[in-house]
C-alpha positions in Angstrom: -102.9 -84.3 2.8 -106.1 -83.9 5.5 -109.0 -82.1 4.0 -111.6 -79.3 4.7 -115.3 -79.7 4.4 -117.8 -77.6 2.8 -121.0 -78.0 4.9 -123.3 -77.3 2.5 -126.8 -76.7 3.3 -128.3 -80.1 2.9 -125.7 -81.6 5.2 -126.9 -78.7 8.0 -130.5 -80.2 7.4 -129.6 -83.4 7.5 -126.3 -85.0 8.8 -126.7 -84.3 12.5 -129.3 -85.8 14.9 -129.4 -86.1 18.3 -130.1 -84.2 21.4 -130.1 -80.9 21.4 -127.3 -79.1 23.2 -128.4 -78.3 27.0 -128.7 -74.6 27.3 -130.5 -74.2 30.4 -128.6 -71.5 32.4 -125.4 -71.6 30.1 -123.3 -68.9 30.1 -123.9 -66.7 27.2 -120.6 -65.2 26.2 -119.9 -62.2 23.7 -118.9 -64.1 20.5 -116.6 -61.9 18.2 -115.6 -62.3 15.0 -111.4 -64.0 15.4 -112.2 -65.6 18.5 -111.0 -69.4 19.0 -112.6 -71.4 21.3 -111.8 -75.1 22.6 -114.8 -77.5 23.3 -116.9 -79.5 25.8 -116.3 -83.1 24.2 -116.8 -86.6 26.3 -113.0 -87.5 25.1 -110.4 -85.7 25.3 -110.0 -83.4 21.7 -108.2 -80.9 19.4 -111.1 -79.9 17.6 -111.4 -75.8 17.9 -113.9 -73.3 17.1 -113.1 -70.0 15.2 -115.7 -67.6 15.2 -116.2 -65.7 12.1 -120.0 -64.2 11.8 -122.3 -63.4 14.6 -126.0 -62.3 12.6 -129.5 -62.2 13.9 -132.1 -64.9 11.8 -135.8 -64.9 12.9 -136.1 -65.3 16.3 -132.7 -66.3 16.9 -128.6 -65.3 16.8 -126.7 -67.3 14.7 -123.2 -67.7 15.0 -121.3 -69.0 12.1 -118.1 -70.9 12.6 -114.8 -72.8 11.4 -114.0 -76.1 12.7 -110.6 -77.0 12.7 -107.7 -79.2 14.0 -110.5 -82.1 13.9 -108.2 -85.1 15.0 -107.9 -87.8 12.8 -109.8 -90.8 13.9 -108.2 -94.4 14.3 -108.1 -96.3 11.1 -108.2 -93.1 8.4 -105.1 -91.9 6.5 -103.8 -88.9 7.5 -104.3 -88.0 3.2 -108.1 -89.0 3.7 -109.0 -87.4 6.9 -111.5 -84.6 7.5 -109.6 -82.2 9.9 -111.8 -79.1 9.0 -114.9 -77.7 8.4 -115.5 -74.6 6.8 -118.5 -73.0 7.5 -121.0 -74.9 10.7 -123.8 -72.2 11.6 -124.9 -72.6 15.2 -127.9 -70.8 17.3 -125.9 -69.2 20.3 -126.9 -70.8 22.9 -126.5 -74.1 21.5 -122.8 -73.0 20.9 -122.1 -71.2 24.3 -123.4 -74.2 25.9 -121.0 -76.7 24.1 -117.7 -74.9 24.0 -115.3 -74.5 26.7 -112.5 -71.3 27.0 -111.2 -69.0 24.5 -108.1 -69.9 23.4 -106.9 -67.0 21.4 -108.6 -64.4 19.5 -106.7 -64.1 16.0 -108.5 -66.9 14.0 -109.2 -67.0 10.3 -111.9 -68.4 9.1 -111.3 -71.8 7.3 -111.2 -72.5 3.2 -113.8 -72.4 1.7 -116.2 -70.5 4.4 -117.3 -67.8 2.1 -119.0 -70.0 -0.2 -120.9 -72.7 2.3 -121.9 -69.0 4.1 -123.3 -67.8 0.8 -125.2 -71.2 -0.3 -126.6 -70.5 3.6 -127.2 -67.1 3.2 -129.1 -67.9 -0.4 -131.5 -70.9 1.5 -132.4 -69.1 4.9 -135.0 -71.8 5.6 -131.8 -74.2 6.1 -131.7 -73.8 9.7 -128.5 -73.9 12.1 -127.4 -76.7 14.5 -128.8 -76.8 17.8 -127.1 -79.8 18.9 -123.7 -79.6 20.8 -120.5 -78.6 18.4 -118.7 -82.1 19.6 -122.2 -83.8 18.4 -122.6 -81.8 15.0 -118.9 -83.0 14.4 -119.4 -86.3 14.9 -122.5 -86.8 13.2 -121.1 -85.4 9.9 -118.1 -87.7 10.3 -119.9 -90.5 10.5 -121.9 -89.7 7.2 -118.5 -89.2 5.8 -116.7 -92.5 7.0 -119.2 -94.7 7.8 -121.3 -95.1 5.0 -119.7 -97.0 2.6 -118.4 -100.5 2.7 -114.6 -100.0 3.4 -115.3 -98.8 6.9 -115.2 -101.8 8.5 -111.1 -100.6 9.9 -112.2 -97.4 10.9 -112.8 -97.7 14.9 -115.7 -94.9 14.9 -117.3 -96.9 12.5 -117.9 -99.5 14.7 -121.8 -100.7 14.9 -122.5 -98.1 12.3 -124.2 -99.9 9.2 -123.8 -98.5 6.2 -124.7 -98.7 2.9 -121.8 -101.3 2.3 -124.3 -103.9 3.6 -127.8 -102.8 3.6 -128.4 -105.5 1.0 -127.6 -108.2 3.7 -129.6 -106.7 6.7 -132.3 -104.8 4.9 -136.5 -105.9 4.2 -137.2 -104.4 0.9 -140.7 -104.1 0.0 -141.6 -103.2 -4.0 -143.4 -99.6 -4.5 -143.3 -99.5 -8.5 -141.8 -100.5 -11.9 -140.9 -97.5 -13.6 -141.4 -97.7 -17.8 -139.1 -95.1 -19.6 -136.2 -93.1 -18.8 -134.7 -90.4 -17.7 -136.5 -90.2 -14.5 -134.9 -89.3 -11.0 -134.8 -93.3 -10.4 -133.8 -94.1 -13.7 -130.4 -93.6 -16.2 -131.0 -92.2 -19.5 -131.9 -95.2 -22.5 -131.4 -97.6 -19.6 -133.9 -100.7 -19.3 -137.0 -100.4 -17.0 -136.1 -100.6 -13.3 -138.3 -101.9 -10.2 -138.1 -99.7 -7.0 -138.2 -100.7 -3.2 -137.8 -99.2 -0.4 -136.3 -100.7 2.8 -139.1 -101.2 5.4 -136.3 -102.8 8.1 -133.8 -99.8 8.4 -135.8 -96.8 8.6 -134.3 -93.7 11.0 -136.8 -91.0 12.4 -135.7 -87.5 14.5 -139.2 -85.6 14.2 -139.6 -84.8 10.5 -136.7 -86.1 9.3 -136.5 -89.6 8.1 -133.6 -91.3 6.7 -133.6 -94.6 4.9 -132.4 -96.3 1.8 -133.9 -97.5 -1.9 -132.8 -99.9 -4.4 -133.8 -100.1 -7.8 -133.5 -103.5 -10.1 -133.0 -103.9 -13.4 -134.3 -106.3 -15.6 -131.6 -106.6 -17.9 -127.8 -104.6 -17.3 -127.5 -101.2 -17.3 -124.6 -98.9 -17.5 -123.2 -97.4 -13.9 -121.6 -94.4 -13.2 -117.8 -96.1 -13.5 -119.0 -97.5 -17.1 -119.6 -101.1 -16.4 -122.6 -103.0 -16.5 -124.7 -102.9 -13.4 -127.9 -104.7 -12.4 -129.4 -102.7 -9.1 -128.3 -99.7 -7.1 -128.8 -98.7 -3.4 -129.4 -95.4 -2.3 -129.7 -94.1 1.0 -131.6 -90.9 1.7 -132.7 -88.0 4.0 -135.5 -87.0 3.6 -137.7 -83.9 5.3 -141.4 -84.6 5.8 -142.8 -81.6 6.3 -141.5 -79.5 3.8 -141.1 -82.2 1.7 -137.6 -81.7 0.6 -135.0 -85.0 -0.1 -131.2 -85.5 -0.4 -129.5 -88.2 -1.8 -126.4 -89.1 0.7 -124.9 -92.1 -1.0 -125.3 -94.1 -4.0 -123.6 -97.7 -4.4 -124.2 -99.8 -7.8 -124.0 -103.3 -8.0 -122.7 -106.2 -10.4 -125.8 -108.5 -9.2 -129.1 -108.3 -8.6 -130.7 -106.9 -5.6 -127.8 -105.2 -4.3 -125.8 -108.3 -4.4 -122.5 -109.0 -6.1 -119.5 -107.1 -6.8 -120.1 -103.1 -6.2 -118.9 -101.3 -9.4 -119.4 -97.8 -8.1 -119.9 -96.1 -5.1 -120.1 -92.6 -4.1 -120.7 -90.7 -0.7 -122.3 -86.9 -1.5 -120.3 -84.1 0.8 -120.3 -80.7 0.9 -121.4 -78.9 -2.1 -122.3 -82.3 -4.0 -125.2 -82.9 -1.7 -128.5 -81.5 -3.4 -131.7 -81.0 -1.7 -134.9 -81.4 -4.1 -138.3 -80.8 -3.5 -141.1 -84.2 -4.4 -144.2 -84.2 -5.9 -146.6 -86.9 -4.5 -146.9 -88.1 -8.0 -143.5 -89.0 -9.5 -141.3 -91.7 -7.7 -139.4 -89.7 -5.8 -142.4 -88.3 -4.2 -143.8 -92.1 -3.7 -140.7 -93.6 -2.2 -140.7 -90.1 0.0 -144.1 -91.3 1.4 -143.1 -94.8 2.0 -140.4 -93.9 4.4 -142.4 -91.1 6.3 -145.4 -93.1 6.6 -143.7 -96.2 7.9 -141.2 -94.1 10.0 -144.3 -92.8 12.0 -146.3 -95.9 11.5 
């Protein structure tokens, strides 16, 4: 059975980088509420746009859609794939510019729409996608698939590393050993960890940064499935500015140093993904600065 995603706010901040959509004399249609649109893509698609909201923010319209018949990419179940969004909030132009014809003008909006639109409507400084719908798509698909070490079948995948082997292709430089628990980077009555960052896969657009941290254990601690772990990776986006972070995927490990056999992994979608703020002075807010600085260094 194919899925819907909830794009949560963190994933509109986030997930999608890239150019933005080319707007320059685009035609600037009247977006109605039912309206279903096909769109500009490089290869040929099914993916469609229903509008369901059309609301003025700041200095800018937003139109909020659902994204749906998303066609299922090479390698993916038909059970596991993503072939709709429920709630993507674009600025107008940016969405005029990137779709095609209206196709019909009797859509409904997708599940779960009402509550991504209300987590929007309750975090207005979120923003909206300014990049191409086609683009947005893809981005968020390749958070979803690509980040996690059985992707290597998926043909979109391909030359996307993830997490899955960031311990094999990764510099990782020590920022602190933490003493104590409970801690963002540390499990509850768990031993003392040591935290690095990655200096070798660092990603930049403007503010946002993503990039990945591991923490190592002296002795075996308890993961998320219940076995006995001795590091974890954990790959993040992170805004500079207004220093916010989210935490996009998590992978435990049987060895040290992300080596050995992974004993839990998890990719955060939709309503999992939580953005927090840092502090300069706790180790989120230190591993925060590590990534910004050398992103821009």
């Amino acid at each position: 059975m194919s899925k819907t995603i909830l794009m949560s706010v963190a994933m509109i901040t986030f997930a999608t980088f890239g150019a933005r959509a080319e707007i320059n004399g685009a035609p600037k249609p009247d977006f109605a509420r039912g309206q279903i649109w096909s769109i500009k893509s490089d290869q040929p698609t099914t993916a469609k746009v229903v509008v369901v909201r059309v609301e003025p923010s700041a200095n800018r319209t937003v139109v909020h859609v659902s994204v749906i018949d998303i066609p299922v990419p090479d390698g993916i179940a038909e059970r596991d794939a993503i072939t709709t969004v429920g709630e993507m909030p674009f600025d107008k132009l940016a969405l005029a510019a990137s779709l095609d014809q209206v196709l019909g003008t009797d859509g409904q909006p997708a599940p779960g729409f009402q509550s991504a639109y209300d987590q929007w409507r309750a975090d207005r400084g979120a923003g909206v996608f300014t990049t191409s719908v086609a683009d947005a798509v893809q981005s968020m698909l390749v958070e979803v698939y690509c980040r996690s070490s059985a992707s290597s079948g998926i043909a979109m995948c391909k030359g996307q590393q993830g997490i899955g082997n960031a311990a094999q292709d990764s510099d990782w430089s020590a920022i602190a050993q933490w003493v104590g628990s409970g801690g963002r980077f540390s499990n509850l009555d768990e031993p003392t960890p040591t935290l690095f960052y990655d200096t070798k896969r660092i990603e930049a657009d403007h503010d946002i940064v993503r990039g990945y941290s591991l923490l190592d254990y002296n002795i075996s601690a308890h993961s998320h499935s219940g076995e006995r772990m001795f590091s974890q990776i954990d790959y993040w986006a992170i805004d500079c500015t207004k220093q916010m972070m989210t935490n996009i995927e998590t992978t435990q490990y049987a060895g040290h140093m992300g080596h050995g056999r992974v004993v839990y992994g998890h990719t955060f979608i939709g309503s999992e993904l939580k953005t927090t703020h840092y502090s300069k002075n706790n180790g989120a807010g230190d591993l925060a600065q590590k990534l910004c600085t050398r992103a821009v260094g």
